[in-house]
Structures are given as C-alpha cells and as structure tokens.
CHARMM-style PDB file with segment names, atoms N, HN, CA, C and O in Angstrom:
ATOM      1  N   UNK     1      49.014 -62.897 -69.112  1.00  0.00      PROA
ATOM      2  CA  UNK     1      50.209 -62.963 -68.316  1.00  0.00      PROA
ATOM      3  C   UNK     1      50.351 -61.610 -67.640  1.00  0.00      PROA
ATOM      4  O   UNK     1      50.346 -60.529 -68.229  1.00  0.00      PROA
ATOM      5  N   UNK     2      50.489 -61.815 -66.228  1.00  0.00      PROA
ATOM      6  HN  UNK     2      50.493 -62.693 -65.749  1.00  0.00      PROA
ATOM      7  CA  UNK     2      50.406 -60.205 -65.543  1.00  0.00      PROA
ATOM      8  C   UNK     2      51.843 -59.861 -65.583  1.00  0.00      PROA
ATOM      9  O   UNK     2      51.849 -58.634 -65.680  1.00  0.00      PROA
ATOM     10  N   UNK     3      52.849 -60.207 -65.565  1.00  0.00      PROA
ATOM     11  HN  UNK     3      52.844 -61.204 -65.486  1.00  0.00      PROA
ATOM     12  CA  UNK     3      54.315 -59.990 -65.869  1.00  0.00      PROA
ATOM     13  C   UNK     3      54.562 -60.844 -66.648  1.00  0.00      PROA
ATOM     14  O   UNK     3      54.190 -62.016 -66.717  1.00  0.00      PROA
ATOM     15  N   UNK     4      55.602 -59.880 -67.627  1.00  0.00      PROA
ATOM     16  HN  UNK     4      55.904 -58.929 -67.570  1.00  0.00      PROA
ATOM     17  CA  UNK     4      56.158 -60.553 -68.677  1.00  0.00      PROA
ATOM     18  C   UNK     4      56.975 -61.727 -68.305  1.00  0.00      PROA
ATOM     19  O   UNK     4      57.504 -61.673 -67.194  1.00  0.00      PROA
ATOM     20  N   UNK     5      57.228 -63.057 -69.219  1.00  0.00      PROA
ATOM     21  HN  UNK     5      56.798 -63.101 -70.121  1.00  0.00      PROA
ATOM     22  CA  UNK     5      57.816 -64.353 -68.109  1.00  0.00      PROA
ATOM     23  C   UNK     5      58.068 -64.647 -67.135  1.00  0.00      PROA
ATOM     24  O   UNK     5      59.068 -65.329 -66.910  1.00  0.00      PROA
ATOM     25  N   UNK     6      57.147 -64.185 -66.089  1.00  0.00      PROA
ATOM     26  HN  UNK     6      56.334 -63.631 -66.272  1.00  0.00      PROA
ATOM     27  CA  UNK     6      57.168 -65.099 -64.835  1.00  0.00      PROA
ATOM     28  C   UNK     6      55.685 -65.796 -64.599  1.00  0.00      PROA
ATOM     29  O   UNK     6      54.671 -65.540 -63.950  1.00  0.00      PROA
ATOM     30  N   UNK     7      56.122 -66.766 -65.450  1.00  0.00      PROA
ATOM     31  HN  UNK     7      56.946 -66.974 -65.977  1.00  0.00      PROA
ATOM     32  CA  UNK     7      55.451 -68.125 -65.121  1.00  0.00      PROA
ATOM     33  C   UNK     7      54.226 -68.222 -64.013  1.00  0.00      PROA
ATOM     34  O   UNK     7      53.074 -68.338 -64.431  1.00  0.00      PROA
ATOM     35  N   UNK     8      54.468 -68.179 -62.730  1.00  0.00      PROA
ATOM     36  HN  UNK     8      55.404 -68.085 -62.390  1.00  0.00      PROA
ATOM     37  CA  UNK     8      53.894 -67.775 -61.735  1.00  0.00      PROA
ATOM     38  C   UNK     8      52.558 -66.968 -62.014  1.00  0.00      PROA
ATOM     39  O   UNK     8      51.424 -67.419 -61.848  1.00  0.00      PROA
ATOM     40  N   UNK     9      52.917 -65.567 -62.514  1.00  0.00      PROA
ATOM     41  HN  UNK     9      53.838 -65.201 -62.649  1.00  0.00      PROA
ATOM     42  CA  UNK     9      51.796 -64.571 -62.491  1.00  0.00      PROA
ATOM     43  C   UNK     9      51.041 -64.530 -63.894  1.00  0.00      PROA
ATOM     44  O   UNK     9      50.631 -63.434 -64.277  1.00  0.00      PROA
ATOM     45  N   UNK    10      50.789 -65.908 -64.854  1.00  0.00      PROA
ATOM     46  HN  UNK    10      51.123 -66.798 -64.542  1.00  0.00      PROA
ATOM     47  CA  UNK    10      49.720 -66.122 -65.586  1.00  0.00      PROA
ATOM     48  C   UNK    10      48.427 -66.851 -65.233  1.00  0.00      PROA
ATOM     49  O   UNK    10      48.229 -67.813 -64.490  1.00  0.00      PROA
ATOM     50  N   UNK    11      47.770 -66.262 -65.831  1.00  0.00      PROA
ATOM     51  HN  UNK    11      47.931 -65.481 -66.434  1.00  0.00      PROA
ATOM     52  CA  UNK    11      46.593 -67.097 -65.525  1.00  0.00      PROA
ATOM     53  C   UNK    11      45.491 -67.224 -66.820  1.00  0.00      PROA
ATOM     54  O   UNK    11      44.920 -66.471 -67.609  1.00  0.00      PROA
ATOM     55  N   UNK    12      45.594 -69.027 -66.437  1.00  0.00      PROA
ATOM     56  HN  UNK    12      46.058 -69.639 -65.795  1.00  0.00      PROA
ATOM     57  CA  UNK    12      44.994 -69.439 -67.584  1.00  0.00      PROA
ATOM     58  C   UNK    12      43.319 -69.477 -67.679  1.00  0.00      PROA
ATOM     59  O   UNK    12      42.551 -70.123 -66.966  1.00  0.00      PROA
ATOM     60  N   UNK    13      42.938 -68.383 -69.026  1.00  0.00      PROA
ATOM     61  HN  UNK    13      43.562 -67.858 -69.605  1.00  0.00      PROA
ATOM     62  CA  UNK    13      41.958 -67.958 -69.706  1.00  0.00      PROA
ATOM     63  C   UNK    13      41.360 -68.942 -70.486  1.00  0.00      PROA
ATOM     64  O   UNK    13      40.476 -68.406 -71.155  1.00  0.00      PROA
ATOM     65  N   UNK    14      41.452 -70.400 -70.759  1.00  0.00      PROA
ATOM     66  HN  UNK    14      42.170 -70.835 -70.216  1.00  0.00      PROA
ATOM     67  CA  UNK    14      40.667 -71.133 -71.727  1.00  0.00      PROA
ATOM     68  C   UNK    14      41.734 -72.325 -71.733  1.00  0.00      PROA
ATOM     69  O   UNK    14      42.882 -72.260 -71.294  1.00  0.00      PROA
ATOM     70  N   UNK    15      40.898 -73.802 -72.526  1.00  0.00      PROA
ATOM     71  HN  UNK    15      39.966 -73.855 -72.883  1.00  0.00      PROA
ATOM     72  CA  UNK    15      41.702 -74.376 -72.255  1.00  0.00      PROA
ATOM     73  C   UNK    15      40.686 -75.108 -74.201  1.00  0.00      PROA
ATOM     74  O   UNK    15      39.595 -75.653 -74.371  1.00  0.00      PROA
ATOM     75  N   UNK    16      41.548 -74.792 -74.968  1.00  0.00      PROA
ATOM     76  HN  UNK    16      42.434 -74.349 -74.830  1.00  0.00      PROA
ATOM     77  CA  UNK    16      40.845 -75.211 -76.745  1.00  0.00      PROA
ATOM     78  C   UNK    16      41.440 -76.662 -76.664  1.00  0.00      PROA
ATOM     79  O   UNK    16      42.503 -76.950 -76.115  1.00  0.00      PROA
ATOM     80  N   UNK    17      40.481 -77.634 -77.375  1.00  0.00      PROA
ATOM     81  HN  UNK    17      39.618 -77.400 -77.821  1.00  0.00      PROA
ATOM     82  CA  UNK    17      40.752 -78.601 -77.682  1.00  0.00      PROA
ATOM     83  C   UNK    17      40.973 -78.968 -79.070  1.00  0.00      PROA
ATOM     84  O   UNK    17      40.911 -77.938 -79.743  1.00  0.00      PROA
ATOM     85  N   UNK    18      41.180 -79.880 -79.716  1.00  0.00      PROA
ATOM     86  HN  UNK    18      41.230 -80.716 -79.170  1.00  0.00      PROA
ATOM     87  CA  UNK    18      41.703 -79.760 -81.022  1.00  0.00      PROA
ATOM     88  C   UNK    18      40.744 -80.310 -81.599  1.00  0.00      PROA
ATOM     89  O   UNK    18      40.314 -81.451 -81.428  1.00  0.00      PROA
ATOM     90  N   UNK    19      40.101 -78.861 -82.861  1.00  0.00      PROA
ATOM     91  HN  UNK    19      40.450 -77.935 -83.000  1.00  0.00      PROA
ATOM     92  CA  UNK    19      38.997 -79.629 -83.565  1.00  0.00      PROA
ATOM     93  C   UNK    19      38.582 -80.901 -83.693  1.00  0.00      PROA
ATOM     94  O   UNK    19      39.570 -81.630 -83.783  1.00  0.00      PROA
ATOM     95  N   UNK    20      37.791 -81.373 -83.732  1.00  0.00      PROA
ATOM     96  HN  UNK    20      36.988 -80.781 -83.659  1.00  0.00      PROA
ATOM     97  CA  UNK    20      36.913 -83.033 -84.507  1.00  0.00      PROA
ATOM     98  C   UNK    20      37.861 -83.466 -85.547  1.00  0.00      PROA
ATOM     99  O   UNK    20      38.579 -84.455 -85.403  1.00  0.00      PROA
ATOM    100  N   UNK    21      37.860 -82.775 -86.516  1.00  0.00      PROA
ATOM    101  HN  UNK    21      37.277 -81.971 -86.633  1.00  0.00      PROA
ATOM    102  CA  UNK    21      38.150 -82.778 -87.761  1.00  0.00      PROA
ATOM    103  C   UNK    21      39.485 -82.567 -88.071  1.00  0.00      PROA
ATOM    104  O   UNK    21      39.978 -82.952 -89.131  1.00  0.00      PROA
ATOM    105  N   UNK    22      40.208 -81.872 -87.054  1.00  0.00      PROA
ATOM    106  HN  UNK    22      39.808 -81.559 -86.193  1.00  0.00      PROA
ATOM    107  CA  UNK    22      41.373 -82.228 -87.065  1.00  0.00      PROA
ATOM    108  C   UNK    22      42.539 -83.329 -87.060  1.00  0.00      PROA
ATOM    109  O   UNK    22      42.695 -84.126 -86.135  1.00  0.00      PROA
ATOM    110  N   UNK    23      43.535 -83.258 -88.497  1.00  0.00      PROA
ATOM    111  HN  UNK    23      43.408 -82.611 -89.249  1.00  0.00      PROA
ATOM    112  CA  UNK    23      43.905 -84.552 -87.942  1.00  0.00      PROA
ATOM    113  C   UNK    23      45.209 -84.591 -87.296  1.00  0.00      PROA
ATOM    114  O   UNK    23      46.138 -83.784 -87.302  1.00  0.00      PROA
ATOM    115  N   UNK    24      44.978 -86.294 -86.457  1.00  0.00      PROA
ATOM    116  HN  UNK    24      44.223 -86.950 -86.452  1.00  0.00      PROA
ATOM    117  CA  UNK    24      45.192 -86.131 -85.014  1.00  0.00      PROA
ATOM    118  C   UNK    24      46.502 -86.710 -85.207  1.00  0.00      PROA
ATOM    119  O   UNK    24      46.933 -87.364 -84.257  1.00  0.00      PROA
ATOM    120  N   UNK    25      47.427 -86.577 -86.527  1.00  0.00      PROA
ATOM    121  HN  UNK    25      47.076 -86.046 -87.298  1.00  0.00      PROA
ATOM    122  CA  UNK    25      49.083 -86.963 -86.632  1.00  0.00      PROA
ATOM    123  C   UNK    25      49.378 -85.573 -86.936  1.00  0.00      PROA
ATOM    124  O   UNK    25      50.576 -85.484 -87.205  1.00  0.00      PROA
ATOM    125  N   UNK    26      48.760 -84.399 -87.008  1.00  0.00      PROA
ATOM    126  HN  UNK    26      47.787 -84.471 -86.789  1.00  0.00      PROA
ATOM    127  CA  UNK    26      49.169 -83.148 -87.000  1.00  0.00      PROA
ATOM    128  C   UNK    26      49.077 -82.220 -85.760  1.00  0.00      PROA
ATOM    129  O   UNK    26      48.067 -82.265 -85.058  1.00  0.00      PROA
ATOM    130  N   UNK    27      49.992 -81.468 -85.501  1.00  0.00      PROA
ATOM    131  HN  UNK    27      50.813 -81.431 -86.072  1.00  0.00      PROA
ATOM    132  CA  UNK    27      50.161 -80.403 -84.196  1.00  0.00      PROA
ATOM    133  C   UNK    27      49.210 -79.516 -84.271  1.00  0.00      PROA
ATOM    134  O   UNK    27      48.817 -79.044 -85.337  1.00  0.00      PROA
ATOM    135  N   UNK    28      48.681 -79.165 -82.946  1.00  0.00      PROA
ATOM    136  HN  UNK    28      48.999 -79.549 -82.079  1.00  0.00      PROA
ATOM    137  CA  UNK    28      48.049 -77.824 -82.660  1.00  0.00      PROA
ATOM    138  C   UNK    28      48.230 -77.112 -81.375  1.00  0.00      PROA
ATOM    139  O   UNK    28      47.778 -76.969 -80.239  1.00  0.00      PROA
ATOM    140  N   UNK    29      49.400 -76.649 -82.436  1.00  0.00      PROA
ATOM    141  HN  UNK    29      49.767 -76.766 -83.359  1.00  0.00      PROA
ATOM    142  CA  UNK    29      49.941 -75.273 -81.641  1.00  0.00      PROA
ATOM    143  C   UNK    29      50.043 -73.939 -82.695  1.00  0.00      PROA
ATOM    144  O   UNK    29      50.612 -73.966 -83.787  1.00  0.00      PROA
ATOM    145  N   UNK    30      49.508 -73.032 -82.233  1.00  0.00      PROA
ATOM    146  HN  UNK    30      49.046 -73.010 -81.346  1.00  0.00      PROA
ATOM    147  CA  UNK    30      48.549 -71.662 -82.534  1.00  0.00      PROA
ATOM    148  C   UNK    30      49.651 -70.639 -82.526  1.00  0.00      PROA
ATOM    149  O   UNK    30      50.238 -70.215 -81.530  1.00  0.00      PROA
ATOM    150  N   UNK    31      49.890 -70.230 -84.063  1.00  0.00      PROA
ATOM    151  HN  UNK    31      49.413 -70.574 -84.872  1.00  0.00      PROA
ATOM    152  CA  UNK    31      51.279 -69.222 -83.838  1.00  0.00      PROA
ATOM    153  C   UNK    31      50.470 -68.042 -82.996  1.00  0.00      PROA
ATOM    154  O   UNK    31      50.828 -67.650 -81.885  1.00  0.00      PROA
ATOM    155  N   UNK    32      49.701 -67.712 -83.478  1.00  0.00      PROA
ATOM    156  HN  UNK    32      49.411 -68.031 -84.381  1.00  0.00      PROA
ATOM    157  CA  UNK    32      48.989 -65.816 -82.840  1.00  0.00      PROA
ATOM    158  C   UNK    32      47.244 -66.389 -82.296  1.00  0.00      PROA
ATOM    159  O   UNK    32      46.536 -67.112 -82.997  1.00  0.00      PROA
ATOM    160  N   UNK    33      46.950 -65.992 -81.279  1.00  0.00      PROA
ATOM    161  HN  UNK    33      47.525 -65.405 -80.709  1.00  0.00      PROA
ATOM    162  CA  UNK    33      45.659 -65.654 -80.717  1.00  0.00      PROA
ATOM    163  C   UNK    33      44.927 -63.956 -80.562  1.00  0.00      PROA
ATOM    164  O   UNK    33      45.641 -63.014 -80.218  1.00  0.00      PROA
ATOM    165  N   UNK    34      44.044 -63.851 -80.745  1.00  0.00      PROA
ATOM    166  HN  UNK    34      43.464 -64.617 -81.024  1.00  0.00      PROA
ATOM    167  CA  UNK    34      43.358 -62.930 -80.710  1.00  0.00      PROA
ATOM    168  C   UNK    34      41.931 -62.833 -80.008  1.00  0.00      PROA
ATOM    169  O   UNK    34      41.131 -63.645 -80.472  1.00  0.00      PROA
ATOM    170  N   UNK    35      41.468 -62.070 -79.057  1.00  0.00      PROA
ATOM    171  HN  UNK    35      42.118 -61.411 -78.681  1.00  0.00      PROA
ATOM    172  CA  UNK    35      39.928 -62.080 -78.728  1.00  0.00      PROA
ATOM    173  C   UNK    35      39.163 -61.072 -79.598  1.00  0.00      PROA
ATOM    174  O   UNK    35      39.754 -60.098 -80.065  1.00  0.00      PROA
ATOM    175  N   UNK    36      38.228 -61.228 -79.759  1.00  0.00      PROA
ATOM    176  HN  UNK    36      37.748 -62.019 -79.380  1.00  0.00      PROA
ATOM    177  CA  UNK    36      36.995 -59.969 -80.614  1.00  0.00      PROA
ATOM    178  C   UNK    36      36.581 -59.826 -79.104  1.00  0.00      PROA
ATOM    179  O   UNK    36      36.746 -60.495 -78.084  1.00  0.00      PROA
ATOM    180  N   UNK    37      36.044 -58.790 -79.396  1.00  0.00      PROA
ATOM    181  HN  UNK    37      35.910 -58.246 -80.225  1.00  0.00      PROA
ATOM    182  CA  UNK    37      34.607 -57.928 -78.561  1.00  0.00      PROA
ATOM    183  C   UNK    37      33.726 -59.021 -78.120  1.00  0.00      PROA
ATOM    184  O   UNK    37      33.350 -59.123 -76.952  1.00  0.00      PROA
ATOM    185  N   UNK    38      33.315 -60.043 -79.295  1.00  0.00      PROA
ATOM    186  HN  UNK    38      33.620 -59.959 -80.244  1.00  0.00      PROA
ATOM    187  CA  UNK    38      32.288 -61.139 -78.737  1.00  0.00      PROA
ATOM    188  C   UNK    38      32.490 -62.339 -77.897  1.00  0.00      PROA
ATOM    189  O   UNK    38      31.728 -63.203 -77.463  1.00  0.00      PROA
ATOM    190  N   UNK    39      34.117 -62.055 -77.780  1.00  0.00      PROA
ATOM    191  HN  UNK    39      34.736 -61.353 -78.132  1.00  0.00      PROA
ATOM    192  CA  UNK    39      35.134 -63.224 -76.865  1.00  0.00      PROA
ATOM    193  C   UNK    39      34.987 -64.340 -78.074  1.00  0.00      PROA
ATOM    194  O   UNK    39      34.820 -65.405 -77.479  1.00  0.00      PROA
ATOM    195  N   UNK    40      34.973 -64.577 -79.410  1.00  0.00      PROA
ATOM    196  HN  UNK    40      35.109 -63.712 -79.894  1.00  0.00      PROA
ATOM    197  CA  UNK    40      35.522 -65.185 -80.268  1.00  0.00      PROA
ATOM    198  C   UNK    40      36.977 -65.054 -79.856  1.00  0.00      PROA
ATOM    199  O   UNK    40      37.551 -64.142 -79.259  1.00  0.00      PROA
ATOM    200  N   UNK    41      37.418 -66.205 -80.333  1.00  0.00      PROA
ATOM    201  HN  UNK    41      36.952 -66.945 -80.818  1.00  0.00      PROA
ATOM    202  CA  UNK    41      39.490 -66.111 -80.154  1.00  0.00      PROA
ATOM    203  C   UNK    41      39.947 -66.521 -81.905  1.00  0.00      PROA
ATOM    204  O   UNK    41      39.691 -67.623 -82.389  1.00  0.00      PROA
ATOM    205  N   UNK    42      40.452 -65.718 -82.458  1.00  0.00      PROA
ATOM    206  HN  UNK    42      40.660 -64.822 -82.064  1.00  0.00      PROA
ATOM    207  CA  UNK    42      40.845 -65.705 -83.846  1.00  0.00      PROA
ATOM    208  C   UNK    42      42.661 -66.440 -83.588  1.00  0.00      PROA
ATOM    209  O   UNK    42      43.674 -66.033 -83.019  1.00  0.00      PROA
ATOM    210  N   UNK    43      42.335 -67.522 -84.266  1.00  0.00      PROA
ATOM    211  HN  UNK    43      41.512 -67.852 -84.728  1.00  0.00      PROA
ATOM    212  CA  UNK    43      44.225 -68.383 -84.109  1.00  0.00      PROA
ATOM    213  C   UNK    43      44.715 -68.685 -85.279  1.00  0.00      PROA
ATOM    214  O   UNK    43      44.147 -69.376 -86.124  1.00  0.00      PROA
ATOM    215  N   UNK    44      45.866 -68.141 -85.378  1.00  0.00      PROA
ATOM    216  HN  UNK    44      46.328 -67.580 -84.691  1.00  0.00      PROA
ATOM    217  CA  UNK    44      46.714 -68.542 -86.745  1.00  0.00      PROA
ATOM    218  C   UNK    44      47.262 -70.014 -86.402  1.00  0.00      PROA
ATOM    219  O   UNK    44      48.006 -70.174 -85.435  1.00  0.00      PROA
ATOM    220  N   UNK    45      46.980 -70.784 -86.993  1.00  0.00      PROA
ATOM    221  HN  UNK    45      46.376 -70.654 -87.779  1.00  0.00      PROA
ATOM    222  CA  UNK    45      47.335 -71.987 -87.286  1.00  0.00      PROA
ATOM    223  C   UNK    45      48.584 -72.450 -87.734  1.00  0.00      PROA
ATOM    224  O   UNK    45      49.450 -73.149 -87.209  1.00  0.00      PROA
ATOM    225  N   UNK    46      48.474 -71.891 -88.843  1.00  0.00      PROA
ATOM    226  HN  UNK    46      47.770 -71.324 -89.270  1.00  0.00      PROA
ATOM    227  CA  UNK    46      49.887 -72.146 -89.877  1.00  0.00      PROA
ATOM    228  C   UNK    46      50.145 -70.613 -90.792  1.00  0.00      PROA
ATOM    229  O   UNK    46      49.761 -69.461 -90.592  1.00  0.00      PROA
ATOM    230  N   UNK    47      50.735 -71.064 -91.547  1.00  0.00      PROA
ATOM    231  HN  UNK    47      51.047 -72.000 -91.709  1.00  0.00      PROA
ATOM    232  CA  UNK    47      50.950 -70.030 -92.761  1.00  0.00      PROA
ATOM    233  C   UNK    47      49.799 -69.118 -93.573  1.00  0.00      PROA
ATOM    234  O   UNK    47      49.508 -67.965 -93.893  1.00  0.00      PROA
ATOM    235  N   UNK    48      49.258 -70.875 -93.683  1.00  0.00      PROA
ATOM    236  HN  UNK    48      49.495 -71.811 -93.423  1.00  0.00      PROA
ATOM    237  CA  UNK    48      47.735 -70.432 -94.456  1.00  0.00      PROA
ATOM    238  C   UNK    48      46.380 -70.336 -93.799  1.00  0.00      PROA
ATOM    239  O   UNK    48      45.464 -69.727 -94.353  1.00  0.00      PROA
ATOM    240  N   UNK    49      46.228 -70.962 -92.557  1.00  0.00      PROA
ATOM    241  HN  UNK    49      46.972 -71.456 -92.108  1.00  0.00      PROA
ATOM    242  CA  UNK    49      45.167 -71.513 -91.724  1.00  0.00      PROA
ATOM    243  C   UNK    49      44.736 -70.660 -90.786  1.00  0.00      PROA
ATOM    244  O   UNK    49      45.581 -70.538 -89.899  1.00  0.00      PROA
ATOM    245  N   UNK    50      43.903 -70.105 -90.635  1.00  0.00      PROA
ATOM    246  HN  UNK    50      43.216 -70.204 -91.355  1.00  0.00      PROA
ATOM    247  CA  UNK    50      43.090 -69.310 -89.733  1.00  0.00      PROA
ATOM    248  C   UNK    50      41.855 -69.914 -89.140  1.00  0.00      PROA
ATOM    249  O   UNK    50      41.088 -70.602 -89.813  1.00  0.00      PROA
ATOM    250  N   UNK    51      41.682 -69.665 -87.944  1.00  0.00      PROA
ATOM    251  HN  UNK    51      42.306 -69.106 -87.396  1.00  0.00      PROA
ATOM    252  CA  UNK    51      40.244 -70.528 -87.689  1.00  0.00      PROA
ATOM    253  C   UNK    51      39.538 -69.814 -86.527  1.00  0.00      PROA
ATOM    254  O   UNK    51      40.303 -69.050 -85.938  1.00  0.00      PROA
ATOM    255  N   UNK    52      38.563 -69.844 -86.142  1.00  0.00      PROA
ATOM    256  HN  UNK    52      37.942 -70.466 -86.620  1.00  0.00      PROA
ATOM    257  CA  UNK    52      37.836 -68.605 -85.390  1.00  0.00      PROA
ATOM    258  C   UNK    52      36.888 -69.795 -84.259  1.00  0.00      PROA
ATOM    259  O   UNK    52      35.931 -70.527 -84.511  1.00  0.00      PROA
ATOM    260  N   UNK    53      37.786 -69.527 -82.777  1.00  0.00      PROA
ATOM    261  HN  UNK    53      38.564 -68.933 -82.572  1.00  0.00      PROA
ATOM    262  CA  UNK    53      36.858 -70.633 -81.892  1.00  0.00      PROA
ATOM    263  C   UNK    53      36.103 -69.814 -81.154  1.00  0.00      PROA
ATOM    264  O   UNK    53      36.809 -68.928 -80.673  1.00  0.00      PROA
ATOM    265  N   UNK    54      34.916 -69.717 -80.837  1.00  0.00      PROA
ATOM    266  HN  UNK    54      34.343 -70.437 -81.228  1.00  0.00      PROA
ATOM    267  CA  UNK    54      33.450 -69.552 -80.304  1.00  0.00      PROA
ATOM    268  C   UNK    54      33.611 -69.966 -79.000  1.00  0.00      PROA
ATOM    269  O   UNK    54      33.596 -71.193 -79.101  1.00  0.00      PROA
ATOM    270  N   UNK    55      33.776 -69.654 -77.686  1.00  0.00      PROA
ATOM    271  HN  UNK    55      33.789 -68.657 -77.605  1.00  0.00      PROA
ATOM    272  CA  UNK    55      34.144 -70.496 -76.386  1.00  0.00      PROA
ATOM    273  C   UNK    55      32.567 -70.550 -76.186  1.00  0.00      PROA
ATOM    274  O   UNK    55      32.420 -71.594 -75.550  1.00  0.00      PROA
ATOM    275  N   UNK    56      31.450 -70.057 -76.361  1.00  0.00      PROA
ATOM    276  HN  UNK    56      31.570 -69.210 -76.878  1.00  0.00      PROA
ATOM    277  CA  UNK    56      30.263 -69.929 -76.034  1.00  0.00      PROA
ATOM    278  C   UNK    56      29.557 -71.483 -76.252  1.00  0.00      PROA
ATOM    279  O   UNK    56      29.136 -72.217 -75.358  1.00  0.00      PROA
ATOM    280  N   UNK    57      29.564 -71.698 -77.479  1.00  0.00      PROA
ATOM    281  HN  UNK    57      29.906 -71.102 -78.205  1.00  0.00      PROA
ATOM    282  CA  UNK    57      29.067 -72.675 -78.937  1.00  0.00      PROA
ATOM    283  C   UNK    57      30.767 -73.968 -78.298  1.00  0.00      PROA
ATOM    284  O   UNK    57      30.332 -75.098 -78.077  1.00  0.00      PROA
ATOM    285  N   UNK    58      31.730 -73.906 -78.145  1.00  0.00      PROA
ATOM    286  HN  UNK    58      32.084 -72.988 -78.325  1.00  0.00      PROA
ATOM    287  CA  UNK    58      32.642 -74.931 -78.008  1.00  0.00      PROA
ATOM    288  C   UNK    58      32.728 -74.853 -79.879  1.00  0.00      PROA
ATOM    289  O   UNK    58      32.870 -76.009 -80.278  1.00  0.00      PROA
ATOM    290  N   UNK    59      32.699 -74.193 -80.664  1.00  0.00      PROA
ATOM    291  HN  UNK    59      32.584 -73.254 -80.340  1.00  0.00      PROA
ATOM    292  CA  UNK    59      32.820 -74.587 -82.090  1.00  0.00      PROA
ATOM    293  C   UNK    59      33.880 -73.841 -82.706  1.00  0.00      PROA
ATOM    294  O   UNK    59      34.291 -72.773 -82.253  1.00  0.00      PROA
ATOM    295  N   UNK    60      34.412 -74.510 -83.940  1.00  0.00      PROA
ATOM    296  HN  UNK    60      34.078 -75.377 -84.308  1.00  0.00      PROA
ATOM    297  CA  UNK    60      35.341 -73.123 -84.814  1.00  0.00      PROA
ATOM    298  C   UNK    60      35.328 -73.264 -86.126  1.00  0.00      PROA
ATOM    299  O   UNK    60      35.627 -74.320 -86.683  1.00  0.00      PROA
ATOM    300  N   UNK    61      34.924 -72.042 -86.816  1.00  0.00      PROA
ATOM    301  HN  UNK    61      34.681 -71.184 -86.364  1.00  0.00      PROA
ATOM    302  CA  UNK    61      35.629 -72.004 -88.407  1.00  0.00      PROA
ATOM    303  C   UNK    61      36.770 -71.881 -88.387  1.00  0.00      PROA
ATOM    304  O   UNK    61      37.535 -71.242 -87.664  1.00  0.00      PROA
ATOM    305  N   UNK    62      36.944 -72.765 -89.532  1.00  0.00      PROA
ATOM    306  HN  UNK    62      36.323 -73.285 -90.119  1.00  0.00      PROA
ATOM    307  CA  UNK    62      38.437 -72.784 -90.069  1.00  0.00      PROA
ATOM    308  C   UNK    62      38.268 -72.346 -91.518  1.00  0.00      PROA
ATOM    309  O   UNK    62      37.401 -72.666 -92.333  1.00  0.00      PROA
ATOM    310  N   UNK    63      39.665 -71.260 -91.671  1.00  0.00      PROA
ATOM    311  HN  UNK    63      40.369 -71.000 -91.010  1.00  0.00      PROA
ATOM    312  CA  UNK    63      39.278 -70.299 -93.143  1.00  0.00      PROA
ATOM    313  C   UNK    63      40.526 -70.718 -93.748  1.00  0.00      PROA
ATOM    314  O   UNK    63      41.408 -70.683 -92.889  1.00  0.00      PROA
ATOM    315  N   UNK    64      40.991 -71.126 -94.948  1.00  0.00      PROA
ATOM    316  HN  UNK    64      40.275 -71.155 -95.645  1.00  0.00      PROA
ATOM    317  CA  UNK    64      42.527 -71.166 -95.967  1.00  0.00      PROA
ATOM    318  C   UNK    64      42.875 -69.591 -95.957  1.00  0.00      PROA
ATOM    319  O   UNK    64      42.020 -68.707 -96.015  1.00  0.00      PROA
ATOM    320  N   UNK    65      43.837 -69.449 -95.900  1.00  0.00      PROA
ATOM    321  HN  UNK    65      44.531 -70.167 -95.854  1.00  0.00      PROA
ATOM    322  CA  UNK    65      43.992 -67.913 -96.103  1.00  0.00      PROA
ATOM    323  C   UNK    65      45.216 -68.264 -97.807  1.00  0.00      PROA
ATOM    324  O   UNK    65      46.306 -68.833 -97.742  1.00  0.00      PROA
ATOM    325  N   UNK    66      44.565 -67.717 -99.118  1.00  0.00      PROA
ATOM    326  HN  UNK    66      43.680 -67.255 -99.171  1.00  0.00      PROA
ATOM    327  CA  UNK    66      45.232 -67.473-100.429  1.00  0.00      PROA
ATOM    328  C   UNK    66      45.981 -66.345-100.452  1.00  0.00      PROA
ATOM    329  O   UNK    66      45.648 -65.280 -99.933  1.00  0.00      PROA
ATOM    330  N   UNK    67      47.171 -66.594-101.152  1.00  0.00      PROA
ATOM    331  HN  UNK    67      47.441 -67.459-101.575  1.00  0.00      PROA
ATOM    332  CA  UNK    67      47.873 -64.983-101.955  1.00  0.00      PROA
ATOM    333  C   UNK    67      47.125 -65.168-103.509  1.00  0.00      PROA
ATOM    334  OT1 UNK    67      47.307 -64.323-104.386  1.00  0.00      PROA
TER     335      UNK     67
END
C-alpha cells in the first residue's frame, strides 16, 4: 500500500488460494503476512497455525504452533 488507506494507491502483490487440504467450511483470512528474502510469504492463520506459501512452487507448509 503506497499510502496508508487510500484504497486507490495499493497494489496488488499476489493473489493465494486456499490450500487443497484446506477445509472448505473454514475461513482463510491471514491475521499477519510476511515476505523472506526468498519471496516465501510466512501467514498467521489463527492462534496456532502458521503456514509458509512458496509463490515459485504455488505450495505451502503448514506448521501447529504449541505453548
């Protein structure tokens, strides 16, 4: 986003689809995104759920995150 909320001046970087394996009576919407260096995008899922999508490969691990 080149300015903060104006709509207008974003521009959209990727467009993730919702894992295979995902199931499809559950939401996917991504509290936090992140890029690495390798353009991996690291997305918090949920509370516990972390998952790491590959735009290269179209693929992603998905990790449980424990206390």
């Amino acid at each position: 986003m080149k300015e903060y909320e104006i709509k207008e001046s974003w521009t959209k970087m990727y467009t993730i689809n919702r894992p295979n394996d995902h199931p499809k009576g559950y939401g996917f919407s991504p509290l936090f995104c992140k890029m690495s260096n390798k353009g991996e995008i690291l997305i918090q899922v949920d509370q516990s759920t972390l998952m790491i999508y590959d735009p290269k490969n179209d693929s992603f691990i998905c990790q449980k995150v424990v206390n």
